[in-house]
Biopython code that builds the backbone (N, CA, C, O; Angstrom):
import numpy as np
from Bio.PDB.StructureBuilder import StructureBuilder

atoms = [
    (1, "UNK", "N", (108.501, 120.118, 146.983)),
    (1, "UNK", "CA", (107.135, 120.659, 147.038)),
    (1, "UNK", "C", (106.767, 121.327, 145.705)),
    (1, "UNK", "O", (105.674, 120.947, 145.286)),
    (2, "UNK", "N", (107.429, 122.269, 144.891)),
    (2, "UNK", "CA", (107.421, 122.761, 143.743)),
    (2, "UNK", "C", (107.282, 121.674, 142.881)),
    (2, "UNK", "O", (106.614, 121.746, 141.850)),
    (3, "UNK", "N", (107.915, 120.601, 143.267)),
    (3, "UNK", "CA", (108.287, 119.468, 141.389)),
    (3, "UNK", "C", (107.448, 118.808, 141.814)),
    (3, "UNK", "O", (107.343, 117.838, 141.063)),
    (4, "UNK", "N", (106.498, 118.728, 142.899)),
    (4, "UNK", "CA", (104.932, 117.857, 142.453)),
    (4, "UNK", "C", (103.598, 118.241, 141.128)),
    (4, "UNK", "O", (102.823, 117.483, 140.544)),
    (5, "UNK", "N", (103.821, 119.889, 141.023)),
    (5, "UNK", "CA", (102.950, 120.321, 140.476)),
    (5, "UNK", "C", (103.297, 120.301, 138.819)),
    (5, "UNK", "O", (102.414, 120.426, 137.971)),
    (6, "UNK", "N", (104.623, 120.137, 138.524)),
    (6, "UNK", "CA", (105.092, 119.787, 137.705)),
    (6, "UNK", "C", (105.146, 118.410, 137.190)),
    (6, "UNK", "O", (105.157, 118.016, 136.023)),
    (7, "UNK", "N", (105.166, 117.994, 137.898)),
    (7, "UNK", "CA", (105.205, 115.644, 137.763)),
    (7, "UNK", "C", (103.821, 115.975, 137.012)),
    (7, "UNK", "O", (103.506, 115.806, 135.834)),
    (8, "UNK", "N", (102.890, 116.663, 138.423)),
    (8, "UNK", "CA", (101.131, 116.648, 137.862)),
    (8, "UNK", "C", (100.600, 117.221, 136.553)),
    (8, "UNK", "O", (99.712, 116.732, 135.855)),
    (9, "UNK", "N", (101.218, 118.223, 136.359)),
    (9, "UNK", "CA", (100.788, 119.493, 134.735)),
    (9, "UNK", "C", (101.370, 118.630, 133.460)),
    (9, "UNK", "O", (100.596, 118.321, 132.555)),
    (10, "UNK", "N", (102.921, 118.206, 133.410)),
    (10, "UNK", "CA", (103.965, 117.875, 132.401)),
    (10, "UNK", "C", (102.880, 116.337, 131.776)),
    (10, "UNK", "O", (102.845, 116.162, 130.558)),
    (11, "UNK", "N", (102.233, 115.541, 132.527)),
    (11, "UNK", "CA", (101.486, 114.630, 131.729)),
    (11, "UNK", "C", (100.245, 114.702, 131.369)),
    (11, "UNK", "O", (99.709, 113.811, 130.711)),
    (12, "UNK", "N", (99.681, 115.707, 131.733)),
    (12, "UNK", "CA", (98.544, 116.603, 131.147)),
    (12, "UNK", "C", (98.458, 117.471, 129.881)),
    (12, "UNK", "O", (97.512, 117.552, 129.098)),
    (13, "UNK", "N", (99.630, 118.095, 129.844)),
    (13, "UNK", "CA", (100.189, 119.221, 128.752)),
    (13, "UNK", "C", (100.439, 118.258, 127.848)),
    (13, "UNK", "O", (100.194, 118.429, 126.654)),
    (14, "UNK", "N", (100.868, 117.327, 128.251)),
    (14, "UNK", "CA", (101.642, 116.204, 126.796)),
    (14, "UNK", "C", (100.579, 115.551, 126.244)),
    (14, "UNK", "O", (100.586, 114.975, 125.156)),
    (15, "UNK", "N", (99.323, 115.680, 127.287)),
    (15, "UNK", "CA", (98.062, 114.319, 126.545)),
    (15, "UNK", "C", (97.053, 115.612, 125.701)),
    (15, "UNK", "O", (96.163, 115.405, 124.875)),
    (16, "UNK", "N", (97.431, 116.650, 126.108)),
    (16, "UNK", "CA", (97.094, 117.699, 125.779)),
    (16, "UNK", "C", (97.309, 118.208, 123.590)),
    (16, "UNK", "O", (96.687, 118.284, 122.530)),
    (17, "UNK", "N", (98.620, 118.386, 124.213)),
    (17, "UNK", "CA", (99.224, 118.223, 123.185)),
    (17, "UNK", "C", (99.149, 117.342, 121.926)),
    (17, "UNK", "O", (99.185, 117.680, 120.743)),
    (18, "UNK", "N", (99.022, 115.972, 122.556)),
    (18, "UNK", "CA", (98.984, 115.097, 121.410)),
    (18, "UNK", "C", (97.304, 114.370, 121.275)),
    (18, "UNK", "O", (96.928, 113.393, 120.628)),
    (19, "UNK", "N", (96.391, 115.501, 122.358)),
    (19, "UNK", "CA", (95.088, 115.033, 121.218)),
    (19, "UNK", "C", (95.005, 116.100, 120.287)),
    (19, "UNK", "O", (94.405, 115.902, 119.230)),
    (20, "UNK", "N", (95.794, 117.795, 120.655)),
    (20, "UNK", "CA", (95.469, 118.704, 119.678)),
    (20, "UNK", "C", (96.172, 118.016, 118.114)),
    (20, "UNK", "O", (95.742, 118.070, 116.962)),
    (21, "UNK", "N", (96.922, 117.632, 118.464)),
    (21, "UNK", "CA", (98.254, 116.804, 117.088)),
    (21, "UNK", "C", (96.994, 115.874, 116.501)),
    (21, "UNK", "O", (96.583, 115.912, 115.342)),
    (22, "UNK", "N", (96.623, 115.263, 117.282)),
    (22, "UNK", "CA", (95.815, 114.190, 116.638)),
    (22, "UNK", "C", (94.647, 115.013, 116.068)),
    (22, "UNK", "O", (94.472, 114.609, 114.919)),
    (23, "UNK", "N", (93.954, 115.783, 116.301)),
    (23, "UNK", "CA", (92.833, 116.401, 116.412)),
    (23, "UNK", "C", (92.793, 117.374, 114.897)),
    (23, "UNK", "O", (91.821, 117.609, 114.180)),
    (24, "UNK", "N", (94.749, 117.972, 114.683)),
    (24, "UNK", "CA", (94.530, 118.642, 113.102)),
    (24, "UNK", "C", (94.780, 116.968, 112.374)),
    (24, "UNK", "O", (94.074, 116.873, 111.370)),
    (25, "UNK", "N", (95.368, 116.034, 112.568)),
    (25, "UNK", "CA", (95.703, 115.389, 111.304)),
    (25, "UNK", "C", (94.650, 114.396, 110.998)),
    (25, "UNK", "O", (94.556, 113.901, 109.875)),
    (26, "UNK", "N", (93.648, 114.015, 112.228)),
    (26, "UNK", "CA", (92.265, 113.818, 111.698)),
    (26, "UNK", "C", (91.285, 114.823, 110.808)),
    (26, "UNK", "O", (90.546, 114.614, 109.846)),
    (27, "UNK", "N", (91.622, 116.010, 111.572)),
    (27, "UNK", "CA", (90.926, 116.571, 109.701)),
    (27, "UNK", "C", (91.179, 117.160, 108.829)),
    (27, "UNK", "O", (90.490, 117.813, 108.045)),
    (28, "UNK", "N", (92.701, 116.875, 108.937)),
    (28, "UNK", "CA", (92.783, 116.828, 107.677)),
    (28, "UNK", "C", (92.991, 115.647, 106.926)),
    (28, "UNK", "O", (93.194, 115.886, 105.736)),
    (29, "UNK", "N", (93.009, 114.298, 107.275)),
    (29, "UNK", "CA", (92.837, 113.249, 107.226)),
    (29, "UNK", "C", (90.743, 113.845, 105.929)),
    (29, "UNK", "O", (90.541, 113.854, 104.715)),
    (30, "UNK", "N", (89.831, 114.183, 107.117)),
    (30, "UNK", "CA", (88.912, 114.170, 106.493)),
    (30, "UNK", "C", (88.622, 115.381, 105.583)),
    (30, "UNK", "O", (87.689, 115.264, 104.788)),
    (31, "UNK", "N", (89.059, 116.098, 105.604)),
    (31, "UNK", "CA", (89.315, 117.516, 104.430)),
    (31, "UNK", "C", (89.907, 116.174, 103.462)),
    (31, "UNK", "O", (88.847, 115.641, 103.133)),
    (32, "UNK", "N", (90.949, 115.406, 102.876)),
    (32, "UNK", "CA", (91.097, 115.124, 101.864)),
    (32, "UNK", "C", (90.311, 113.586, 101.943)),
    (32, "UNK", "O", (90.327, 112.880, 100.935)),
    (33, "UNK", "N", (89.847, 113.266, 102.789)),
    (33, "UNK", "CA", (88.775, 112.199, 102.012)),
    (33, "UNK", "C", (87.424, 113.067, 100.976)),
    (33, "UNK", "O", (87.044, 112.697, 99.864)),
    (34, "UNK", "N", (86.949, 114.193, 101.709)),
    (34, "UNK", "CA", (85.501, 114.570, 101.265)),
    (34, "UNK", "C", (86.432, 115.199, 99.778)),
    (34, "UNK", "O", (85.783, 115.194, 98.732)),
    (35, "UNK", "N", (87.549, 115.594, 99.726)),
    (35, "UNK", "CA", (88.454, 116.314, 98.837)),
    (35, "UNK", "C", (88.548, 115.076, 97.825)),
    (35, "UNK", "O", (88.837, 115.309, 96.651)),
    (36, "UNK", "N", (88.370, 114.094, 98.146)),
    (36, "UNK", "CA", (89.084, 112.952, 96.883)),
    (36, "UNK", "C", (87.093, 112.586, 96.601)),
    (36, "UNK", "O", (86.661, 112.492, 95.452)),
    (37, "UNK", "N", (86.170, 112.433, 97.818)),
    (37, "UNK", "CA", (85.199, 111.963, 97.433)),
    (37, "UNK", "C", (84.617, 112.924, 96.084)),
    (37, "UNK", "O", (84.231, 112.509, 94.991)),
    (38, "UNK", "N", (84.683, 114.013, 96.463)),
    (38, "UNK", "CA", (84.211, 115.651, 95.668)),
    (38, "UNK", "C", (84.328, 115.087, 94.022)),
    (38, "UNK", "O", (83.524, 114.765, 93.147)),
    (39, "UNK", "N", (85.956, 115.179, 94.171)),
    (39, "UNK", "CA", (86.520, 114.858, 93.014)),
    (39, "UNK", "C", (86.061, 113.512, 92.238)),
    (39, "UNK", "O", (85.928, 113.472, 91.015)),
    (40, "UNK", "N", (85.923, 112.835, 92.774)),
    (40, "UNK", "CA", (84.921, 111.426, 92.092)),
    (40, "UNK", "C", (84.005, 111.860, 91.604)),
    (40, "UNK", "O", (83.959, 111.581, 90.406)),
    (41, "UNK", "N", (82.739, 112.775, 92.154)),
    (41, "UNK", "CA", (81.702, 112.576, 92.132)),
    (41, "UNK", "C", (81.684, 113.975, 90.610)),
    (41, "UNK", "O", (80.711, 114.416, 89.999)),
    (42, "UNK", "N", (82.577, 114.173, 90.515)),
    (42, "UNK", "CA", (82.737, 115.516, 89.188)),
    (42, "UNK", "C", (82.746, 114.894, 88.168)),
    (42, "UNK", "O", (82.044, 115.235, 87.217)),
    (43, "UNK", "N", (83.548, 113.835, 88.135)),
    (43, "UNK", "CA", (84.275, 112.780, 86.926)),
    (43, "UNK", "C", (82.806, 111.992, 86.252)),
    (43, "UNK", "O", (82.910, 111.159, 85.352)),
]
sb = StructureBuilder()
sb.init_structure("model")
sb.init_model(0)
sb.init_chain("A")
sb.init_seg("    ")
for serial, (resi, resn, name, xyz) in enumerate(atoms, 1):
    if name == "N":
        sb.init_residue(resn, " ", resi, " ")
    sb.init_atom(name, np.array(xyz, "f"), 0.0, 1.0, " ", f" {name:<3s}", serial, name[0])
structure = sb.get_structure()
């Protein structure tokens, strides 16, 4: 009865988890595009 609520949370927390993961390395993904565009546009 206890390890249902756990089966239920543990694949939530993990999709959780890996949109926050995804969520910094998309911007910083876009921090160094506008970072490389910047820099073009100086030159």
């Amino acid at each position: 009865m206890l390890l249902w609520p756990v089966m239920f949370c543990s694949p939530s927390v993990n999709l959780l988890l890996r949109l926050h993961s995804l969520n910094l390395s998309w911007r910083s993904f876009i921090g160094d595009y506008f970072r490389m565009e910047s820099l073009e546009l100086d030159t």
